[in-house]
LUMMAR-771355 format. One record per residue: residue in one letter; x, y, z of N, C-alpha, C in turn. Coordinates in steps of 0.1 Angstrom, whole numbers, plus 2048, in hexadecimal, padded with zeros to 3 digits. Example, Ala and Ser with C-alpha at 12.3 -4.5 7.8 and 13.67 -1.06 7.14 Angstrom:
BEGIN
<r rest="A" n_x="884" n_y="7C7" n_z="84E" ca_x="87B" ca_y="7D3" ca_z="84E" c_x="884" c_y="7DF" c_z="84E"/>
<r rest="S" n_x="880" n_y="7EA" n_z="847" ca_x="889" ca_y="7F5" ca_z="847" c_x="881" c_y="800" c_z="84F"/>
# end
This chain:
BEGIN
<r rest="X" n_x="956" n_y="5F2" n_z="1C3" ca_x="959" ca_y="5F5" ca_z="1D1" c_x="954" c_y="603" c_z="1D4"/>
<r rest="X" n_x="94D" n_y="5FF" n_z="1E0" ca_x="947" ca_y="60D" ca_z="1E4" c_x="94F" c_y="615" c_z="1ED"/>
<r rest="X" n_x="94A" n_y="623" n_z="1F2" ca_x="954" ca_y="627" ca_z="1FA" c_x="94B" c_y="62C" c_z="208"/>
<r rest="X" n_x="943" n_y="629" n_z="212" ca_x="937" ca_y="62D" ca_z="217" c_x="93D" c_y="639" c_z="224"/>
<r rest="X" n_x="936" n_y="641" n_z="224" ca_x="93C" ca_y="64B" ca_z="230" c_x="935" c_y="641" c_z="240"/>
<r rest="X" n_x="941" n_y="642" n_z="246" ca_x="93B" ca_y="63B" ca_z="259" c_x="932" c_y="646" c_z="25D"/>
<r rest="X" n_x="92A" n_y="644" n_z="263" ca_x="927" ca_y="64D" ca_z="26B" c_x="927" c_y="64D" c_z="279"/>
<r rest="X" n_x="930" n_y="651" n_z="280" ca_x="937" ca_y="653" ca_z="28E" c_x="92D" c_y="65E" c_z="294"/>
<r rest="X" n_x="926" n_y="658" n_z="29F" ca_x="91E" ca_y="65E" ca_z="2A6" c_x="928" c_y="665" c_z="2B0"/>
<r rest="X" n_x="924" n_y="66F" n_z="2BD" ca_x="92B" ca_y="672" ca_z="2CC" c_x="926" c_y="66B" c_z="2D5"/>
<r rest="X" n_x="933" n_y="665" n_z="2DC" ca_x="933" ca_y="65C" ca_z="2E7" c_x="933" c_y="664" c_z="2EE"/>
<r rest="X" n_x="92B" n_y="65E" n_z="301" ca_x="92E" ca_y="668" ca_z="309" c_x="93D" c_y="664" c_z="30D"/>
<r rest="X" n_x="944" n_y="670" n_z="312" ca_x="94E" ca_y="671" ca_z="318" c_x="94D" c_y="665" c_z="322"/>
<r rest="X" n_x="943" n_y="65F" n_z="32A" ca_x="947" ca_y="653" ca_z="335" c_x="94E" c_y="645" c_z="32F"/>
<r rest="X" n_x="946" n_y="647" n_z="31F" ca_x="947" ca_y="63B" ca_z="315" c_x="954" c_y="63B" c_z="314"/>
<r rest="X" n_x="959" n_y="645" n_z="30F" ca_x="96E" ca_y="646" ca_z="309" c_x="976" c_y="642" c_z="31B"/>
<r rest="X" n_x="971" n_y="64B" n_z="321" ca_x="979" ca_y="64C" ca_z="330" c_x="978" c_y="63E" c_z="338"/>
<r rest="X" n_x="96E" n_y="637" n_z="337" ca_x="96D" ca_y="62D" ca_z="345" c_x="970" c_y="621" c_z="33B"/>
<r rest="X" n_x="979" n_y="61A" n_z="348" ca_x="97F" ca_y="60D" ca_z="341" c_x="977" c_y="600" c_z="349"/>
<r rest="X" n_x="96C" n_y="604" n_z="34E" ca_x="964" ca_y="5FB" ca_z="358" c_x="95A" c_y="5F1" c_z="34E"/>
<r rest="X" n_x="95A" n_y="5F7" n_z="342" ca_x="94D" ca_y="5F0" ca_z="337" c_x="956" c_y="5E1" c_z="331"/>
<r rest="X" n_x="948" n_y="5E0" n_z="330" ca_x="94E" ca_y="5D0" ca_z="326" c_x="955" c_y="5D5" c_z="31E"/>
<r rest="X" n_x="956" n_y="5DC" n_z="318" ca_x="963" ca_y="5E1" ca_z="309" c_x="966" c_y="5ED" c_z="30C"/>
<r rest="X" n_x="972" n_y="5ED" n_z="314" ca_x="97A" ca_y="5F7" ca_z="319" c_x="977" c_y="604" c_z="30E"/>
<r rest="X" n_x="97A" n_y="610" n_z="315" ca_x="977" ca_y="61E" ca_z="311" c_x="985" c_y="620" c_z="303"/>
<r rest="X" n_x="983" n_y="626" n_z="300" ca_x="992" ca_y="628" ca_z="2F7" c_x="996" c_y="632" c_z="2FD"/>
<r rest="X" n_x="995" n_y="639" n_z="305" ca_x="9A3" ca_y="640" ca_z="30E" c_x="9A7" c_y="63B" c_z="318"/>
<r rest="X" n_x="99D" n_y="633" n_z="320" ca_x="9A0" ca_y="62C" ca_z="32A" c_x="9AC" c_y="627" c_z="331"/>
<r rest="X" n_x="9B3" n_y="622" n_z="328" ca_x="9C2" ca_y="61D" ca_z="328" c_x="9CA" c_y="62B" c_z="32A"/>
<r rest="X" n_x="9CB" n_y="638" n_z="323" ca_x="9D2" ca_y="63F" ca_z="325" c_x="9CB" c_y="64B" c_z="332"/>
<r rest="X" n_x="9C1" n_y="64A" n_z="332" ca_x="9BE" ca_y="651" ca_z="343" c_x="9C4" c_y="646" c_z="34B"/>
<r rest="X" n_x="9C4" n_y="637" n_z="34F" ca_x="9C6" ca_y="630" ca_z="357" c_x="9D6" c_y="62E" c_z="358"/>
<r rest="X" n_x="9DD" n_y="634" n_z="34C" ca_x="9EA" ca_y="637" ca_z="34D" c_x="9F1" c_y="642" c_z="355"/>
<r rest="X" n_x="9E9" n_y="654" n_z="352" ca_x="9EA" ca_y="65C" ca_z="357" c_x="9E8" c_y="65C" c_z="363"/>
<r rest="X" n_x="9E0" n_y="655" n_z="36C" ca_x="9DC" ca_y="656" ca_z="375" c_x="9E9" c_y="64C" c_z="381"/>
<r rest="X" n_x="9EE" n_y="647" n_z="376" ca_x="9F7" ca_y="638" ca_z="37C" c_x="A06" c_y="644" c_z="37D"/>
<r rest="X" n_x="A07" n_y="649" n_z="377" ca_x="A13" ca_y="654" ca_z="371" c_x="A0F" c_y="65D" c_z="37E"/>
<r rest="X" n_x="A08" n_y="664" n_z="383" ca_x="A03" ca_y="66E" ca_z="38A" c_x="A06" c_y="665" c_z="398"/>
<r rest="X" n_x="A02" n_y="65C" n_z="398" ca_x="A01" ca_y="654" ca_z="3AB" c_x="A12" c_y="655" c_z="3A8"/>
<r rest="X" n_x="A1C" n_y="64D" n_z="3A2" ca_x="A28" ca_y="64C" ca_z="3A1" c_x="A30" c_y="65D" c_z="3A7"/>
<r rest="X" n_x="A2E" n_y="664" n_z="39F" ca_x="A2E" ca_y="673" ca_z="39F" c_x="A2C" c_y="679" c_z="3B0"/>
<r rest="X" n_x="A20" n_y="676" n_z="3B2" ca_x="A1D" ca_y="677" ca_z="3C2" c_x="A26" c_y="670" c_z="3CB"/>
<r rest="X" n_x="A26" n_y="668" n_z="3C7" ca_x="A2E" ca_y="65E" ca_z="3D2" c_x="A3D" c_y="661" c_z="3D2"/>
<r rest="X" n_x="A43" n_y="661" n_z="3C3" ca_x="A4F" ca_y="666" ca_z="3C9" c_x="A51" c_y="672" c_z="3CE"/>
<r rest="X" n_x="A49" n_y="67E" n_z="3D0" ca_x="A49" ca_y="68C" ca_z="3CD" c_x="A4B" c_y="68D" c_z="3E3"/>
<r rest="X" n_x="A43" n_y="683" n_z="3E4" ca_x="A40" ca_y="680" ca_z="3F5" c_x="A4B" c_y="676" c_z="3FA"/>
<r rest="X" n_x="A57" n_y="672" n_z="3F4" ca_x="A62" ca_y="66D" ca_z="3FC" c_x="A6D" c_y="676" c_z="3F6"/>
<r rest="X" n_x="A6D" n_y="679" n_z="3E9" ca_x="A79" ca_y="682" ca_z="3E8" c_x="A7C" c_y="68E" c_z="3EF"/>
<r rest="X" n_x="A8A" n_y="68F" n_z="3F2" ca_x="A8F" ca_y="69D" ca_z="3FD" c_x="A87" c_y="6AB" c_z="3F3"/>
<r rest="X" n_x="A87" n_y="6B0" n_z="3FE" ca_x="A81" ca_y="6C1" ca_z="3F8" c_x="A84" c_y="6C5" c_z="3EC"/>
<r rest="X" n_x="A96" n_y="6CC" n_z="3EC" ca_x="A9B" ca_y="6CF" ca_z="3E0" c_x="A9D" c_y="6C8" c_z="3D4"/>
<r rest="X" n_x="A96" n_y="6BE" n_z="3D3" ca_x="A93" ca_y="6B3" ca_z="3C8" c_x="A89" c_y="6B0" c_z="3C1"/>
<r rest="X" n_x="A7B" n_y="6B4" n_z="3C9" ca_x="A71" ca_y="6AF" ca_z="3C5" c_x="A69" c_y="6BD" c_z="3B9"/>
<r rest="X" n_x="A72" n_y="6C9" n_z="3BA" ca_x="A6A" ca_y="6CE" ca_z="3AF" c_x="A70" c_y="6CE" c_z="3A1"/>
<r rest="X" n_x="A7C" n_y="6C6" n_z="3A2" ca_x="A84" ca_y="6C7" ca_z="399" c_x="A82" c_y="6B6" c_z="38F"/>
<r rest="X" n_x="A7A" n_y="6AC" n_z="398" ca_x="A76" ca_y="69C" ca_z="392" c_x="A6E" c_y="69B" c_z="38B"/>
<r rest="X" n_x="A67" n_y="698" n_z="37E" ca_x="A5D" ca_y="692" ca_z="37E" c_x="A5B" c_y="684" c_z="37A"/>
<r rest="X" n_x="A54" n_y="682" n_z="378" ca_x="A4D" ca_y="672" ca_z="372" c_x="A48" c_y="675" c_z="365"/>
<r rest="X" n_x="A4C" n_y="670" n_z="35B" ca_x="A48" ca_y="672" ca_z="34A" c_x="A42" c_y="668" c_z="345"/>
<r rest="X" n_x="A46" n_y="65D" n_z="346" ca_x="A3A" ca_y="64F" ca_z="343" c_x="A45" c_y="644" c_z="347"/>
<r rest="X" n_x="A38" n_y="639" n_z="33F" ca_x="A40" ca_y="62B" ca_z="347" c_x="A3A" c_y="625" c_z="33A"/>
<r rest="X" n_x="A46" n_y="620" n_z="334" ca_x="A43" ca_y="618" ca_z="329" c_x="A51" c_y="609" c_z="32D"/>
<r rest="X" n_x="A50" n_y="5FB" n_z="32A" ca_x="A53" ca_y="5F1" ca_z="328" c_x="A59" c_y="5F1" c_z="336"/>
<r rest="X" n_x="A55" n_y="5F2" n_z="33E" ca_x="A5A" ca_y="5EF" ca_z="34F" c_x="A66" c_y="5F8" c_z="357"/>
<r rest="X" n_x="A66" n_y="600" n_z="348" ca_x="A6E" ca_y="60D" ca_z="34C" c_x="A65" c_y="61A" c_z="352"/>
<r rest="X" n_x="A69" n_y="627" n_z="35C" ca_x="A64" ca_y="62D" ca_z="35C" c_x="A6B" c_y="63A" c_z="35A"/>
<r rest="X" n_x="A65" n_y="643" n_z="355" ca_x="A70" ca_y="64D" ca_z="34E" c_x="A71" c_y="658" c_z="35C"/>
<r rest="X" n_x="A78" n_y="65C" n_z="360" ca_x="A7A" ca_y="66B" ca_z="364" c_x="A7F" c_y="678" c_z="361"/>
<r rest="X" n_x="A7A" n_y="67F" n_z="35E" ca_x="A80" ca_y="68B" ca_z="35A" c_x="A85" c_y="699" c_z="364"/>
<r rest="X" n_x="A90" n_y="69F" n_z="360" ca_x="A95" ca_y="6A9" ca_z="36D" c_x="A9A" c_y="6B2" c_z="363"/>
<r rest="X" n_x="A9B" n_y="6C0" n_z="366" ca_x="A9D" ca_y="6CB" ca_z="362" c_x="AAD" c_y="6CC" c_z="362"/>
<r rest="X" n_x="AB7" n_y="6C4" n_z="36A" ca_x="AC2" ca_y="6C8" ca_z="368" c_x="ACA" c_y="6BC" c_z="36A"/>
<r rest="X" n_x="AD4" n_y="6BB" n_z="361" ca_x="ADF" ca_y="6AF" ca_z="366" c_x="AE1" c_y="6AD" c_z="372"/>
<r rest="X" n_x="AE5" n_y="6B6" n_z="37E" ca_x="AE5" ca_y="6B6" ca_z="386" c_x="ADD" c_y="6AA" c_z="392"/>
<r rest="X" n_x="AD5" n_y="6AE" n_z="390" ca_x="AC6" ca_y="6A8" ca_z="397" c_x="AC7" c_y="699" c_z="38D"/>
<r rest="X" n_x="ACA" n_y="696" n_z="37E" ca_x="ACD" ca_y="688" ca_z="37A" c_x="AD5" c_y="67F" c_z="382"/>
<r rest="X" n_x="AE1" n_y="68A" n_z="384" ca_x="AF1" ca_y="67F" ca_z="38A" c_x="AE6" c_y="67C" c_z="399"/>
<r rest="X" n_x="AE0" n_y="683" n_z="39E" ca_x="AD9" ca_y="680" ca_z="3AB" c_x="AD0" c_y="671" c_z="3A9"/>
<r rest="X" n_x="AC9" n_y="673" n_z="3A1" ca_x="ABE" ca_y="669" ca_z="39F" c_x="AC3" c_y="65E" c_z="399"/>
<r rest="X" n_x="AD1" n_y="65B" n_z="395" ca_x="AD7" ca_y="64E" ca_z="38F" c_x="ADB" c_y="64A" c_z="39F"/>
<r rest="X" n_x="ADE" n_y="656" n_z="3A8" ca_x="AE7" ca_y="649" ca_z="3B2" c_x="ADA" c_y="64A" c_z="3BD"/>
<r rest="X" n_x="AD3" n_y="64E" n_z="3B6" ca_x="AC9" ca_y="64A" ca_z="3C3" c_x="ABE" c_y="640" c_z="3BF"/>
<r rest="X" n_x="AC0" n_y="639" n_z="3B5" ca_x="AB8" ca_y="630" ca_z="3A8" c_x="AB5" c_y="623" c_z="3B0"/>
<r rest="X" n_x="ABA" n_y="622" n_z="3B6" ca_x="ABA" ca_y="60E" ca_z="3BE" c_x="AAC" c_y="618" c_z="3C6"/>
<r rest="X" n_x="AAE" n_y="622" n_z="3D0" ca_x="AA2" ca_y="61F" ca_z="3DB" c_x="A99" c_y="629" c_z="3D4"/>
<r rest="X" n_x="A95" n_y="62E" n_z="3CC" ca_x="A88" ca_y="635" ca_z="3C4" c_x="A85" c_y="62A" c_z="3BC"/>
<r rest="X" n_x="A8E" n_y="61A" n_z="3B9" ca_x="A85" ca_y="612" ca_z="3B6" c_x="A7D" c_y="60A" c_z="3BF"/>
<r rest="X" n_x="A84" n_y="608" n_z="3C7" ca_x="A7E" ca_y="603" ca_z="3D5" c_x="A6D" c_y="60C" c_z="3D9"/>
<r rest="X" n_x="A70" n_y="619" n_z="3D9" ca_x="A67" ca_y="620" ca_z="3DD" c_x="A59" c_y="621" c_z="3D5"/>
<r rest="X" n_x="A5D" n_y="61E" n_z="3C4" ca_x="A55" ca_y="61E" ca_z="3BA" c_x="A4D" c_y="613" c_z="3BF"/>
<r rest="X" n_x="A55" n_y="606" n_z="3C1" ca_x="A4F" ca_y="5F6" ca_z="3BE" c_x="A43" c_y="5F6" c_z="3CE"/>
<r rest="X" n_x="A45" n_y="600" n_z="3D3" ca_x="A38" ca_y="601" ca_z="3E0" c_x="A27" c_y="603" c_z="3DE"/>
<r rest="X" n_x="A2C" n_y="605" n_z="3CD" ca_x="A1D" ca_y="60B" ca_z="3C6" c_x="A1C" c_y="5FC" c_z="3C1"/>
<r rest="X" n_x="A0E" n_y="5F6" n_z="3C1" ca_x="A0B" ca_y="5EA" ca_z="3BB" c_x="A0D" c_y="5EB" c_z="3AB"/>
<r rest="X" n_x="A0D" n_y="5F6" n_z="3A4" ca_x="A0C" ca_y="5FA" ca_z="394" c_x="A1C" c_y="5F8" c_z="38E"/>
<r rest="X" n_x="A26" n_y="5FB" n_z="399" ca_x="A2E" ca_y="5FD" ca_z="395" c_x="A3A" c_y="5F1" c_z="39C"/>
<r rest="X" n_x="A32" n_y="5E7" n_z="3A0" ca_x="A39" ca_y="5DE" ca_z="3A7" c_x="A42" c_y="5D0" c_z="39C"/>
<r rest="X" n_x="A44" n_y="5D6" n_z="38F" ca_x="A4A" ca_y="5D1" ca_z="384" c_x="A53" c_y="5DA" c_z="37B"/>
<r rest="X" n_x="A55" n_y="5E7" n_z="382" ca_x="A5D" ca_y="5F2" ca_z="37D" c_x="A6F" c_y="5EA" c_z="380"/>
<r rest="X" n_x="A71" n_y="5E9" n_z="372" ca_x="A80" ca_y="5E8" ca_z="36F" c_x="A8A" c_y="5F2" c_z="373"/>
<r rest="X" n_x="A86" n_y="5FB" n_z="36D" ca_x="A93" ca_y="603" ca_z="372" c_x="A91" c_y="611" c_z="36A"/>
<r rest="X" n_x="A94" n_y="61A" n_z="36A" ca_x="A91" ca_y="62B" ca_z="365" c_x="A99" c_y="62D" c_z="358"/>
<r rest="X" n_x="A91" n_y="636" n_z="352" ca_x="A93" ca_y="640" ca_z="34C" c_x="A98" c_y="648" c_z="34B"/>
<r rest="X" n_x="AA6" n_y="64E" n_z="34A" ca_x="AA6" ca_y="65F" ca_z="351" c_x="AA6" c_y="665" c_z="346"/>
<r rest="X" n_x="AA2" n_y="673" n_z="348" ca_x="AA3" ca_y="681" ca_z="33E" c_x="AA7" c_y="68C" c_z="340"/>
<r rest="X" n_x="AAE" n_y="695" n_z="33C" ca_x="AAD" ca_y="6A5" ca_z="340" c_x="AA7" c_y="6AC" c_z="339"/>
<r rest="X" n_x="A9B" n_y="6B0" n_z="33B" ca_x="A95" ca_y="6BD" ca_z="333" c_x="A96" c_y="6CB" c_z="33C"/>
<r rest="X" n_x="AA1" n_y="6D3" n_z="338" ca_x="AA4" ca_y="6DF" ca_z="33E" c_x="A99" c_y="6EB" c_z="33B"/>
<r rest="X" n_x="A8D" n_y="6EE" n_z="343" ca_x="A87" ca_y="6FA" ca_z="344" c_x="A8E" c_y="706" c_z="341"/>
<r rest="X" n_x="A8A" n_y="70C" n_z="333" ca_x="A91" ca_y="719" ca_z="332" c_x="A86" c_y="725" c_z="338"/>
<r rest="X" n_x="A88" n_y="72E" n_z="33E" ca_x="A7E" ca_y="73A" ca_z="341" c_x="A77" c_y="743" c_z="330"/>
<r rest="X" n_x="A70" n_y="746" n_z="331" ca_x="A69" ca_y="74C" ca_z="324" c_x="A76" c_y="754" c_z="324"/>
<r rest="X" n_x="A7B" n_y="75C" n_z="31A" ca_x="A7D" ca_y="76B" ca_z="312" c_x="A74" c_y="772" c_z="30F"/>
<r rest="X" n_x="A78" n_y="77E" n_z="318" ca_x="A71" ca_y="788" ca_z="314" c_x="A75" c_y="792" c_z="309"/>
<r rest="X" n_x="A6D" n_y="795" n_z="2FE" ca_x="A77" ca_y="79B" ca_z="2F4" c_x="A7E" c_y="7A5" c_z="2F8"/>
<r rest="X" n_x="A84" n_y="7AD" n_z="2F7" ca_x="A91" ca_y="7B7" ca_z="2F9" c_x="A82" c_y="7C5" c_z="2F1"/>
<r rest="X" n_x="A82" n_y="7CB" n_z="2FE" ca_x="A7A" ca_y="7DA" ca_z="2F8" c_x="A88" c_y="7E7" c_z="2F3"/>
<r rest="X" n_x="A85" n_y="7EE" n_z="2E8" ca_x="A88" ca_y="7F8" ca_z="2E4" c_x="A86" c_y="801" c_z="2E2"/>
<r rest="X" n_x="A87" n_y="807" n_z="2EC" ca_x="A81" ca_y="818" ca_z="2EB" c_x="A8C" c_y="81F" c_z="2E2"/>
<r rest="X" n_x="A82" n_y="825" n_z="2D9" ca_x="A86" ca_y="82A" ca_z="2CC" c_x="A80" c_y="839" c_z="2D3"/>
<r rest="X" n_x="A88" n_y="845" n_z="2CB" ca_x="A89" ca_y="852" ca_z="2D0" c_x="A85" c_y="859" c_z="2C3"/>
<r rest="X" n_x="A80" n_y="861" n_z="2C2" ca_x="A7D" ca_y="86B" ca_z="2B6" c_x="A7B" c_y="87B" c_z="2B9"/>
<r rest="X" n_x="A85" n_y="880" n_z="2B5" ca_x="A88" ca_y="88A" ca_z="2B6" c_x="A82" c_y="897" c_z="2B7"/>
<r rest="X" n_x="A83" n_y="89F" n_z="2B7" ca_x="A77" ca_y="8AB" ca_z="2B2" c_x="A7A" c_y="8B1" c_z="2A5"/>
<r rest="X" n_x="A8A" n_y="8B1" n_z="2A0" ca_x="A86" ca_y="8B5" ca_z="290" c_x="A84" c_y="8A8" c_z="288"/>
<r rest="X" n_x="A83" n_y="89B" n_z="28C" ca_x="A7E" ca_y="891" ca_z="285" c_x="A70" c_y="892" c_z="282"/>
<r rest="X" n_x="A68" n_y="895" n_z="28F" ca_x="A5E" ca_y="898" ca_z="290" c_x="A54" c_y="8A5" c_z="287"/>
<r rest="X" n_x="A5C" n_y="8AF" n_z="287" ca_x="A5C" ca_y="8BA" ca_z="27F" c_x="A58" c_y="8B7" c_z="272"/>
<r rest="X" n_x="A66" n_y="8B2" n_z="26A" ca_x="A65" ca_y="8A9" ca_z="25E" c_x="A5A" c_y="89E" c_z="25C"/>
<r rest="X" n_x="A53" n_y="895" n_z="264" ca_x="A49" ca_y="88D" ca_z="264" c_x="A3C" c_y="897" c_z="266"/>
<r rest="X" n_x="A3D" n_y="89F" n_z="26A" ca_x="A30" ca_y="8A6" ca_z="265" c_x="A2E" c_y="8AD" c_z="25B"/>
<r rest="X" n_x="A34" n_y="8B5" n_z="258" ca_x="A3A" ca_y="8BE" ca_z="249" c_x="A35" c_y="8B1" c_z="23E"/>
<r rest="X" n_x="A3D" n_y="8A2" n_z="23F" ca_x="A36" ca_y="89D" ca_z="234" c_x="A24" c_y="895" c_z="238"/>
<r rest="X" n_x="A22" n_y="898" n_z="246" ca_x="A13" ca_y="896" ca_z="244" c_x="A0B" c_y="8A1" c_z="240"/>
<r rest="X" n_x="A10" n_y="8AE" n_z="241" ca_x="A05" ca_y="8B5" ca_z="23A" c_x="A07" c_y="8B6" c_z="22E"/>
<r rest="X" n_x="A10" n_y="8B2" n_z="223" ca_x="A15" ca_y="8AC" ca_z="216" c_x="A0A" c_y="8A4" c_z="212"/>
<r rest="X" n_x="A08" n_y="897" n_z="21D" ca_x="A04" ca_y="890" ca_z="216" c_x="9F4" c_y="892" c_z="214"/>
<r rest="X" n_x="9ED" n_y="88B" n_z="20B" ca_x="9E0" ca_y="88A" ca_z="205" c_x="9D4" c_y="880" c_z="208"/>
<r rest="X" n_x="9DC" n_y="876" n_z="20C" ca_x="9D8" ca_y="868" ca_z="212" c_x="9D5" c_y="869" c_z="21D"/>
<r rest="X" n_x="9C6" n_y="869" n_z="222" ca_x="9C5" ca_y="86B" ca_z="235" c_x="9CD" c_y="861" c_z="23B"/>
<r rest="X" n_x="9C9" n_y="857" n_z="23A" ca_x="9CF" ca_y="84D" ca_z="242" c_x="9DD" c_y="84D" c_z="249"/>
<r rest="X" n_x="9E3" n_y="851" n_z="239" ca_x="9F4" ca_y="850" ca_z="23D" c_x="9F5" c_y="85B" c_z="243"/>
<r rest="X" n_x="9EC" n_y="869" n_z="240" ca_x="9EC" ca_y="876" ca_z="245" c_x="9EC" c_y="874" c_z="259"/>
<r rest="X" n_x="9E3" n_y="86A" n_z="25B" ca_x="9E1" ca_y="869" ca_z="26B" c_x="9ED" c_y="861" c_z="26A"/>
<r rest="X" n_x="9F0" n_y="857" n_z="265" ca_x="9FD" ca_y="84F" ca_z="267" c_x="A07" c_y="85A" c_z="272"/>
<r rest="X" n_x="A0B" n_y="85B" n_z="264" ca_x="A15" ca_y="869" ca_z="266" c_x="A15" c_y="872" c_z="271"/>
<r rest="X" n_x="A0D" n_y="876" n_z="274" ca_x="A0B" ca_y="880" ca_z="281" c_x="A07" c_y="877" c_z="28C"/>
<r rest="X" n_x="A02" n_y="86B" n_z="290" ca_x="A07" ca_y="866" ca_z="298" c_x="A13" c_y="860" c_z="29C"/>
<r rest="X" n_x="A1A" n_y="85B" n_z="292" ca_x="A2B" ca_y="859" ca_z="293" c_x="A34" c_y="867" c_z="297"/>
<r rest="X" n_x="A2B" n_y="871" n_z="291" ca_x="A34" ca_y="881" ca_z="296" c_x="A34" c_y="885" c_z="2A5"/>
<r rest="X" n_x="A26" n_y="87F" n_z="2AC" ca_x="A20" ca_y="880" ca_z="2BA" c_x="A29" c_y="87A" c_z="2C4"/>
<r rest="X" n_x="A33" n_y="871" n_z="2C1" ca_x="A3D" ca_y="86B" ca_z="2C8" c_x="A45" c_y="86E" c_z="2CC"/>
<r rest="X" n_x="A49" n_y="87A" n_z="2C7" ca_x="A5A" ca_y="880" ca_z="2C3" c_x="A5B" c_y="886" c_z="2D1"/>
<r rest="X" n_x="A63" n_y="88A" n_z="2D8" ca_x="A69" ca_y="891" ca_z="2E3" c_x="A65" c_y="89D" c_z="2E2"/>
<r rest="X" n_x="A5F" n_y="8A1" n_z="2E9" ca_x="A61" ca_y="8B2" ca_z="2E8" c_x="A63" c_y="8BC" c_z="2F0"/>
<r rest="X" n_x="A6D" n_y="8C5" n_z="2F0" ca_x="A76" ca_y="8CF" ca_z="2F6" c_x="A6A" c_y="8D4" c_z="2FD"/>
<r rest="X" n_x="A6B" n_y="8D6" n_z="30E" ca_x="A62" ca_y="8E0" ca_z="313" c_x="A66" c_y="8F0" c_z="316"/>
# end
């Protein structure tokens, strides 16, 4: 038994992307999904009230379910009792005119942390002492070390 290497040429990009050929693209299916997820997304974004719509989204649609996701419980308890007419409103899209019934999720947005800065202080007889041992030392490097770390210190005018 042999073991022979394939050799996988580059497709153009229209080849993977368009699902119009006799043998569908191999992304095809998942652009034609994204794209189906995005109209849903639009659509409900354009009947939901104001203070709602930045807080919704649409996450996918797998087995007749479609998932939504919202940043806070809150905004969940909302979207369970409002579940009968956002199906109603879904099933206006031909794609989604076989949508069973939702998904819900809460994925809570946290804001980044910013790390916590520490202004560290260094004195002038610390500084004193950090230079005393840079002209000690023998080794440039640590010699500039040193006297740059002493350059920090506070000093009395």
């Amino acid at each position: 038994m042999s073991i022979k290497a394939k050799r996988f040429y580059a497709q153009p990009m229209t080849r993977l992307l368009d699902g119009s050929q006799a043998a569908p693209g191999e992304l095809s299916g998942l652009m034609r999904m994204a794209r189906v997820i995005d109209r849903a997304q639009q659509h409900l974004r354009q009947h939901l009230p104001e203070d709602v719509r930045e807080h919704v989204f649409v996450g996918g649609y797998r087995q007749g379910k479609l998932t939504l996701i919202t940043d806070r419980a809150a905004w969940l308890t909302w979207l369970r009792y409002e579940q009968a007419r956002l199906l109603a409103l879904l099933r206006q899209l031909p794609e989604f005119e076989a949508v069973l019934g939702f998904t819900f999720k809460v994925r809570p947005i946290s804001p980044p942390k910013l790390p916590v800065t520490q202004h560290r202080k260094l004195s002038s007889r610390a500084a004193d002492e950090i230079s005393c041992c840079a002209a000690d030392t023998t080794d440039p490097r640590l010699r500039r070390s040193l006297e740059r770390l002493a350059a920090h210190a506070e000093r009395k005018s």
